[in-house]
C-alpha beads as a LAMMPS data file, in Angstrom:
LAMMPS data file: protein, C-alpha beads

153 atoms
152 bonds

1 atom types
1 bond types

-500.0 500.0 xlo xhi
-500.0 500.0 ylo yhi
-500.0 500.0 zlo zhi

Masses

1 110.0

Atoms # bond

1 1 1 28.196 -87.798 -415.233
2 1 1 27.695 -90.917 -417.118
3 1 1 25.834 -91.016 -420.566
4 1 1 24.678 -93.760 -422.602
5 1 1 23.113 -91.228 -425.015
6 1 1 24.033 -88.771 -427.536
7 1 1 22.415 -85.884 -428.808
8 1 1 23.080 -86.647 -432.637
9 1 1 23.281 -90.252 -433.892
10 1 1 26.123 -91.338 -435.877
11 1 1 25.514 -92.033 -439.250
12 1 1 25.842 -96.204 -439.233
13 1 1 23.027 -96.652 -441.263
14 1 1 21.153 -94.680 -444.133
15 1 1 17.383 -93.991 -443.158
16 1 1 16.290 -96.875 -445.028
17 1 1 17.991 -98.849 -442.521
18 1 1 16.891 -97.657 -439.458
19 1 1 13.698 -98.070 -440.387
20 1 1 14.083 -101.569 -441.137
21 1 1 15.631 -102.567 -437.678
22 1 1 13.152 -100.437 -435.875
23 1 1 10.094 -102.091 -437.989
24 1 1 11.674 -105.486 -436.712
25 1 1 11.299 -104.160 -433.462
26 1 1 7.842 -103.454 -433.230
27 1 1 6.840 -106.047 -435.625
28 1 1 8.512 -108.791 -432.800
29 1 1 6.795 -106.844 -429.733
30 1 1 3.737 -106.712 -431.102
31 1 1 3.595 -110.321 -430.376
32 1 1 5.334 -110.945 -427.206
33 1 1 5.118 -108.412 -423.714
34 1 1 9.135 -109.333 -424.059
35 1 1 10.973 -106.073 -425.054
36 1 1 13.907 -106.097 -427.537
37 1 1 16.432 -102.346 -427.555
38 1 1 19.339 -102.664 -430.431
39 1 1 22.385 -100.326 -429.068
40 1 1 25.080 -99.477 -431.373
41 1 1 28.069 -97.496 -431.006
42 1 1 31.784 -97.017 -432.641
43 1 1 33.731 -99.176 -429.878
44 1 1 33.933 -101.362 -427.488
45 1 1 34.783 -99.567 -423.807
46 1 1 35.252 -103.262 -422.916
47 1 1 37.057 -106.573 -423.704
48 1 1 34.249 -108.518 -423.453
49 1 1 31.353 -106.914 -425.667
50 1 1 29.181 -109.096 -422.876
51 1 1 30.491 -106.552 -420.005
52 1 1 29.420 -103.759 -422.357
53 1 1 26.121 -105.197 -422.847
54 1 1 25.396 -105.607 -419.428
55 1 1 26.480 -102.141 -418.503
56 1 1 24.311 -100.616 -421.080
57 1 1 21.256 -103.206 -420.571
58 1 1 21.235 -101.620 -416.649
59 1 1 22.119 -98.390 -417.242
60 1 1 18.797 -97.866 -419.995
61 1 1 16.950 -99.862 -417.307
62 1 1 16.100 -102.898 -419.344
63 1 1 15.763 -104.868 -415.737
64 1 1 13.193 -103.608 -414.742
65 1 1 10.295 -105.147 -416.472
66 1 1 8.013 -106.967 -415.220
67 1 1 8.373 -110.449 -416.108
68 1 1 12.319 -109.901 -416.741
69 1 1 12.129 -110.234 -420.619
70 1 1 13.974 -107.456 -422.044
71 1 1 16.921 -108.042 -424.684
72 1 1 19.210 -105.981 -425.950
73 1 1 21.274 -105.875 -428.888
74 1 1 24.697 -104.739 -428.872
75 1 1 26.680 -103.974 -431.640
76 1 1 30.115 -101.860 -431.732
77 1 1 30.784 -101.247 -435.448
78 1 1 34.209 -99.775 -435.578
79 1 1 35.445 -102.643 -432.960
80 1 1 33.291 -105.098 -434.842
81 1 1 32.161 -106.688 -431.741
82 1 1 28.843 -107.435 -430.864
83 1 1 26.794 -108.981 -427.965
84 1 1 23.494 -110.032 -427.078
85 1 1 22.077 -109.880 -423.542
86 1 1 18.864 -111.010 -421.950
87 1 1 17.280 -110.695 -418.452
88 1 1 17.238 -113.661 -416.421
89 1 1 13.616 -114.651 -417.441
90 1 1 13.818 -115.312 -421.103
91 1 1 17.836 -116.019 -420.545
92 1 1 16.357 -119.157 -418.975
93 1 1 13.791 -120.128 -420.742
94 1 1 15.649 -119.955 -423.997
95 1 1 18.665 -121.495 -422.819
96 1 1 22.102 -120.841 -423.563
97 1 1 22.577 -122.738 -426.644
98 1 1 19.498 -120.428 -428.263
99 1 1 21.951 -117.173 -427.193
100 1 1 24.936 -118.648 -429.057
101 1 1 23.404 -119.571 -432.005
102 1 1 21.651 -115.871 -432.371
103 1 1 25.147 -114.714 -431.737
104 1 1 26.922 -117.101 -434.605
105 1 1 23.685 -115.741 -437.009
106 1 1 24.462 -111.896 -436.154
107 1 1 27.886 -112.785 -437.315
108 1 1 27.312 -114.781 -440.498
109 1 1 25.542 -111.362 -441.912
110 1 1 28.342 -109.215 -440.032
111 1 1 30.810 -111.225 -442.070
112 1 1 29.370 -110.310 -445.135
113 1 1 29.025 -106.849 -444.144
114 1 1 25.202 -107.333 -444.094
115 1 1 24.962 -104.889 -440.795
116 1 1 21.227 -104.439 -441.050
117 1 1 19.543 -107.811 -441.932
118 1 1 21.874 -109.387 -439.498
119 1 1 20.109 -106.838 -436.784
120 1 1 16.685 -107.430 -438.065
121 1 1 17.062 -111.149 -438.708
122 1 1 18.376 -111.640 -434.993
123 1 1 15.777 -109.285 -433.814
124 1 1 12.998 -111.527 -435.189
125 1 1 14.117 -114.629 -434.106
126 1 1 14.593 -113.037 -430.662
127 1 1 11.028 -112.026 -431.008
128 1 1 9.921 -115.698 -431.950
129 1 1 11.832 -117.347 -428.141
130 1 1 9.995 -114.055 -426.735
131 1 1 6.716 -115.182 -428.156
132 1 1 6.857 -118.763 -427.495
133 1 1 7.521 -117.997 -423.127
134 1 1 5.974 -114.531 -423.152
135 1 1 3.073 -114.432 -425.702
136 1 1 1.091 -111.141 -426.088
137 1 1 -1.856 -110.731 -424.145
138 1 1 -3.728 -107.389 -425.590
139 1 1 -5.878 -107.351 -422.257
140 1 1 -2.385 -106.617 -420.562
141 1 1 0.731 -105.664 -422.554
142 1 1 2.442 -103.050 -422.670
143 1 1 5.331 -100.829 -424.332
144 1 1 7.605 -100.933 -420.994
145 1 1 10.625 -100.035 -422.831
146 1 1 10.973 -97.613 -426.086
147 1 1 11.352 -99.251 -429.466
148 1 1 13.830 -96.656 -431.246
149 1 1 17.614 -97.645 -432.049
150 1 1 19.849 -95.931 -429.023
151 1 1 23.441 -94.717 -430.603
152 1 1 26.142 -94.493 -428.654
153 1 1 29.636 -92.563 -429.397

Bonds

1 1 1 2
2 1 2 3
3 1 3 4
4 1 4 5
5 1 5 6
6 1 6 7
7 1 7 8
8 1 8 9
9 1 9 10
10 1 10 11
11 1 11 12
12 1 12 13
13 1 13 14
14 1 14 15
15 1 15 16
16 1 16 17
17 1 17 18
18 1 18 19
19 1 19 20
20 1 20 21
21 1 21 22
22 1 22 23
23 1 23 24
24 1 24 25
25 1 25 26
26 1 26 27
27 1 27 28
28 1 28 29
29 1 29 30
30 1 30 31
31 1 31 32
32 1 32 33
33 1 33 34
34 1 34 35
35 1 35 36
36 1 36 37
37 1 37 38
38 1 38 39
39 1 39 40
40 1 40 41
41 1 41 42
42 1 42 43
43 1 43 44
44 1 44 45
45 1 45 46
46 1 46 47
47 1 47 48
48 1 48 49
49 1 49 50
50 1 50 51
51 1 51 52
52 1 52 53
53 1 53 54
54 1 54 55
55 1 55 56
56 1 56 57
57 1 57 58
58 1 58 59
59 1 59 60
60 1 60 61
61 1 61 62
62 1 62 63
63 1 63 64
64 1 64 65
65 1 65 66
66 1 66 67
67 1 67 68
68 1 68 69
69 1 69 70
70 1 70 71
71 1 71 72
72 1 72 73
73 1 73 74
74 1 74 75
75 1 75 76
76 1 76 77
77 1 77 78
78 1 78 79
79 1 79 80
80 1 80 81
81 1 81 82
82 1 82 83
83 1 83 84
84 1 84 85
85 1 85 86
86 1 86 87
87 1 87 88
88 1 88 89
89 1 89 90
90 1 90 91
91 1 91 92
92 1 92 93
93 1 93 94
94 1 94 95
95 1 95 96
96 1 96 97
97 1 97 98
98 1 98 99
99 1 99 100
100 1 100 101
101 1 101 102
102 1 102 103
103 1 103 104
104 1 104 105
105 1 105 106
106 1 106 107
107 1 107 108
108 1 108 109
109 1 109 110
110 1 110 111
111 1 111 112
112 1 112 113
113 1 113 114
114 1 114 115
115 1 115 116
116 1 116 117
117 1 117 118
118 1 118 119
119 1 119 120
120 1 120 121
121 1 121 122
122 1 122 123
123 1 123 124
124 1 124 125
125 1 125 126
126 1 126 127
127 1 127 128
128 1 128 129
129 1 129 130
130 1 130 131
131 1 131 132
132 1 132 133
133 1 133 134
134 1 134 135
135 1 135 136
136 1 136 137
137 1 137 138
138 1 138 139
139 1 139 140
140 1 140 141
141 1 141 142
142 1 142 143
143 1 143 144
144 1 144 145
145 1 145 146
146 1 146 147
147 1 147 148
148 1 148 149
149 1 149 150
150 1 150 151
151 1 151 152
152 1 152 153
């Protein structure tokens, strides 16, 4: 059977870290009903870390909210690849330009071996495009998708 999860999570980042990506998390959904995961994993099943994306955006189910605004981050350390991919609503919206420049940012702080603050920064700014189409609206939101980190092997 195929599993995007694992029991134990690699050790990629010191607590400290983890914490810091998943605070950028919920500090972007608290003000957008868009939904941001971060996946990270050793390598790259994939030549294109896009493919990989996309696999792991459908298999954890990311399409299915409701206004098609989920995002995920993907980031294979060990393969230093990365990827980011978003549902067709805020894909849109944003525009493809927005997607590539998030991309060239993650890789600025990859390139200086700043792993985490490249996460979080892209993680905010995704939160900012998912704000600006998809505000927060208290009377409505909420929490479709989980907020932790999801390691892969």
């Amino acid at each position: 059977m195929f599993s995007l999860f694992r029991r134990k999570a690699p050790d990629f980042f010191s607590a400290p870290e983890k914490e810091k990506i998943l605070a950028a998390i919920q500090q972007t959904e608290q003000h957008t009903s868009g939904e941001v995961r971060v996946y990270v994993e050793s390598r790259c099943r994939f030549v294109d870390p896009i493919d990989r994306a996309a696999e792991i955006f459908y298999g954890l189910k990311m399409e299915s909210t409701t206004e098609h605004n989920a995002v995920l981050v993907y980031v294979a350390m060990k393969d230093r690849q990365l990827a980011i991919f978003a549902d067709e609503g805020i894909y849109k919206k944003a525009g493809a330009d927005f997607w590539k420049n998030e991309v060239r940012l993650m890789l600025t702080h990859f390139n200086k071996e700043n792993y985490v603050d490249g996460i979080a920064t892209v993680v905010k700014e995704i939160g900012d495009a998912l704000h600006t189409h998809f505000p927060y609206d208290g009377t409505t939101d909420k929490n479709e998708l989980p907020d932790e980190i999801v390691f892969g092997k």
